[in-house]
TIMARLUM-336295 format. One record per residue (C-alpha): residue in one letter; x, y negated, z negated. Coordinates in steps of 0.001 Angstrom, whole numbers, plus 500000, padded with zeros to 6 digits. Layout:
N
<r code="a" x="X" y="Y" z="Z"/>
...
This chain:
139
<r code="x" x="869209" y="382630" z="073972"/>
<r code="x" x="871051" y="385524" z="074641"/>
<r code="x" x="873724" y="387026" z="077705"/>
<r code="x" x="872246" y="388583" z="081275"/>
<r code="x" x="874804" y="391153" z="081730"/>
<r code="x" x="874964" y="392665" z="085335"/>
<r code="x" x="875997" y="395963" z="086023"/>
<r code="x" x="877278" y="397107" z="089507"/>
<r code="x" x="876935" y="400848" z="088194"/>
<r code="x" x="878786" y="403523" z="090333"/>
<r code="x" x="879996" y="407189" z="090037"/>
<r code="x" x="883506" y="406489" z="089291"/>
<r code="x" x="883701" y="402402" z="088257"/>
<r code="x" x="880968" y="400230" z="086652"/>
<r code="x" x="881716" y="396230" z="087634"/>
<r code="x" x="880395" y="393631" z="085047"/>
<r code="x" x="879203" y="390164" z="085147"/>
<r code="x" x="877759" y="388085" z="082459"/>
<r code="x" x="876242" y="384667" z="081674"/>
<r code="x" x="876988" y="382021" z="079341"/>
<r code="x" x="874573" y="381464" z="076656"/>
<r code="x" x="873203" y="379171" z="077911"/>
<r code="x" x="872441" y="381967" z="080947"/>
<r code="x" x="873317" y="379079" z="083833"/>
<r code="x" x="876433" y="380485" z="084893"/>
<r code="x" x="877893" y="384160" z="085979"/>
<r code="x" x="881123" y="385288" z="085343"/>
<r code="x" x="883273" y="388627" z="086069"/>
<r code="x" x="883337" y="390770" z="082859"/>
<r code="x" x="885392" y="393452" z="083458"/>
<r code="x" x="885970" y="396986" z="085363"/>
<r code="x" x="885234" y="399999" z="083230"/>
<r code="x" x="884976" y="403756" z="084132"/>
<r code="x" x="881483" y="405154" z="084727"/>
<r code="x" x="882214" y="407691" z="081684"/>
<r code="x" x="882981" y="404929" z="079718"/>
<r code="x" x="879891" y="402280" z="080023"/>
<r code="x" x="877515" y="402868" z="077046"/>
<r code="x" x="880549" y="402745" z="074814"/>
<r code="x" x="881562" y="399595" z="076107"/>
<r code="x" x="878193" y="398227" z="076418"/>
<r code="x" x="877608" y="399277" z="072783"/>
<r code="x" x="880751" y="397531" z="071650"/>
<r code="x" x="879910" y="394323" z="073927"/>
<r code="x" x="876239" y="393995" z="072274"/>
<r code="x" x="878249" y="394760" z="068622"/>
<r code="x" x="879556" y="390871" z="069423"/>
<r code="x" x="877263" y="389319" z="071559"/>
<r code="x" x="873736" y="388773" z="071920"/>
<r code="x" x="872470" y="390237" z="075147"/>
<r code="x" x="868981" y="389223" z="076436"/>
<r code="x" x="868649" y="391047" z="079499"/>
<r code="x" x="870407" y="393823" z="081585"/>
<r code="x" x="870514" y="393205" z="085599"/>
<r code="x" x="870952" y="396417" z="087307"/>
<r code="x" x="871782" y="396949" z="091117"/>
<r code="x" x="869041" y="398842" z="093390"/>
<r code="x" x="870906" y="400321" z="096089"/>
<r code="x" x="868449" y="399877" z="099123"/>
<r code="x" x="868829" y="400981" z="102740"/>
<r code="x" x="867842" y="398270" z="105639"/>
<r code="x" x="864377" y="399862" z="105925"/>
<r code="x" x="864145" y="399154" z="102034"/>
<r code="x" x="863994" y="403073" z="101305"/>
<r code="x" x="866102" y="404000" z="098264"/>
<r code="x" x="869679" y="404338" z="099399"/>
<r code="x" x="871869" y="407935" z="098590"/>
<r code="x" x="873406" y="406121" z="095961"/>
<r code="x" x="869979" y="405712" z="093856"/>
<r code="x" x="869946" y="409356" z="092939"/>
<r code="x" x="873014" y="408174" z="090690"/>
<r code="x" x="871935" y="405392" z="089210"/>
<r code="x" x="868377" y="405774" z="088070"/>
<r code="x" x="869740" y="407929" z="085452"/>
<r code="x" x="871656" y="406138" z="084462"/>
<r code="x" x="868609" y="403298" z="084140"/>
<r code="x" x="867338" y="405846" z="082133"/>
<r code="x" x="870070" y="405385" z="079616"/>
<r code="x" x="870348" y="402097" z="079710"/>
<r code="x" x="866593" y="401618" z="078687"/>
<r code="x" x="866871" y="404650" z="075875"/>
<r code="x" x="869850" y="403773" z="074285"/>
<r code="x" x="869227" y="399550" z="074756"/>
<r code="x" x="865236" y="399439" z="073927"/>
<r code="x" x="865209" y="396527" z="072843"/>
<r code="x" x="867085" y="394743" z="075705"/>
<r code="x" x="865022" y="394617" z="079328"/>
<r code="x" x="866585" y="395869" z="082252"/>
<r code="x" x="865619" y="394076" z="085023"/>
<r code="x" x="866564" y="395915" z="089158"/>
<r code="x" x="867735" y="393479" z="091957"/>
<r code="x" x="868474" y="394103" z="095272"/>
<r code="x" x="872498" y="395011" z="095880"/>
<r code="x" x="872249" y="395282" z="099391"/>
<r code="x" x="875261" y="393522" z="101091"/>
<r code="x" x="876903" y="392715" z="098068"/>
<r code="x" x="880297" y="394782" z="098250"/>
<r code="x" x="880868" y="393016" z="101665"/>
<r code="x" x="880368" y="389439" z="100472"/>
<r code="x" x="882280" y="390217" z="097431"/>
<r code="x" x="884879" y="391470" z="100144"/>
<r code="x" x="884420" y="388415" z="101989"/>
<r code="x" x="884689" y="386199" z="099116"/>
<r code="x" x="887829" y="387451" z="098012"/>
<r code="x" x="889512" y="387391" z="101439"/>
<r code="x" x="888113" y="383850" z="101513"/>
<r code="x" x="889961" y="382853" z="098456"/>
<r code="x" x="892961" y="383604" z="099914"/>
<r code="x" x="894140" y="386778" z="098353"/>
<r code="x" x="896952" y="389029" z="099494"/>
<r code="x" x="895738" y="392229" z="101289"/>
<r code="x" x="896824" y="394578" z="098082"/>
<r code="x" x="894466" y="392422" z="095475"/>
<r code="x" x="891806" y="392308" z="098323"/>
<r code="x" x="892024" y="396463" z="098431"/>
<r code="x" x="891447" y="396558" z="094575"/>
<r code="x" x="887819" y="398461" z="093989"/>
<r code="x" x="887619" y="397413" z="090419"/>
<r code="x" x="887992" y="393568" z="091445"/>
<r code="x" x="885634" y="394032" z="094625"/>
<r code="x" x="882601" y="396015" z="091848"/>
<r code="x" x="883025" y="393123" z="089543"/>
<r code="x" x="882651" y="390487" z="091992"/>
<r code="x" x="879984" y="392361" z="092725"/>
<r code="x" x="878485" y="392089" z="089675"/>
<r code="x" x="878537" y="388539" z="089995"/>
<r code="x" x="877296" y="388109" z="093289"/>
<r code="x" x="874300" y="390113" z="091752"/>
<r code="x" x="873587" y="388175" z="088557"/>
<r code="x" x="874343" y="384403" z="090323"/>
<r code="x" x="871475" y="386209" z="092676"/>
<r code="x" x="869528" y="387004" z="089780"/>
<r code="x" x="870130" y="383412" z="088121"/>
<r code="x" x="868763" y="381796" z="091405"/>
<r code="x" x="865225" y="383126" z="091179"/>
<r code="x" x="864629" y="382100" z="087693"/>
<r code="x" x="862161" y="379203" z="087310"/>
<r code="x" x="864548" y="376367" z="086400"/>
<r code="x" x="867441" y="377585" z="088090"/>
């Protein structure tokens, strides 16, 4: 059994959470520039087995497409071209900045780590793949 890897794509940073093998629990990855991803990602799979890519859908409250989308289905695109092999699955990102936000004010953190976008997009990440993880049959 392979990684999930989550990606909490945006235009400037792309935040990244993956599972353990054993795909039970999601961690924070890492930060890397939009510009940058399929490198990385292509590097990442070079050591890793990856089973499945978890994308964010940005929706709005009345579950139309939000702004955002126009950004990242292209990017889907990519994904899917360059990673055939590997299925990318779309979950729901809606609220997930602001818990991440909440969650890292909750753990106590001083208000410059708190204002760090790269930490807030990969505990987004994780918010989104722990999501993911819950509505898996066994989980």
């Amino acid at each position: 059994m392979g990684r999930i890897v989550a990606i909490d794509y945006g235009q400037k940073r792309v935040g990244l959470a993956v599972t353990d093998e054993l795909q039970m629990i999601a961690t924070s990855l890492t930060t890397v520039p939009a510009s940058d991803i399929m490198d990385f990602l292509r590097k990442y799979k070079a050591g890793t087995t990856i089973s499945c890519f978890v994308v964010g859908e940005p929706r709005q409250m009345n579950n139309e497409p939000s702004e955002s989308a126009r950004f990242i289905e292209p990017f889907v695109l990519r994904l899917r071209k360059e990673f055939p092999e590997i299925p990318v699955e779309r979950i729901d990102e809606r609220f997930t900045s602001k818990m991440a936000q909440q969650t890292i004010l909750d753990s106590g953190a001083r208000k410059k780590v708190r204002q760090d976008k790269a930490l807030i997009d990969t505990v987004s990440a994780t918010i989104m793949l722990q999501s993911y993880l819950e509505g898996l049959p066994g989980h």
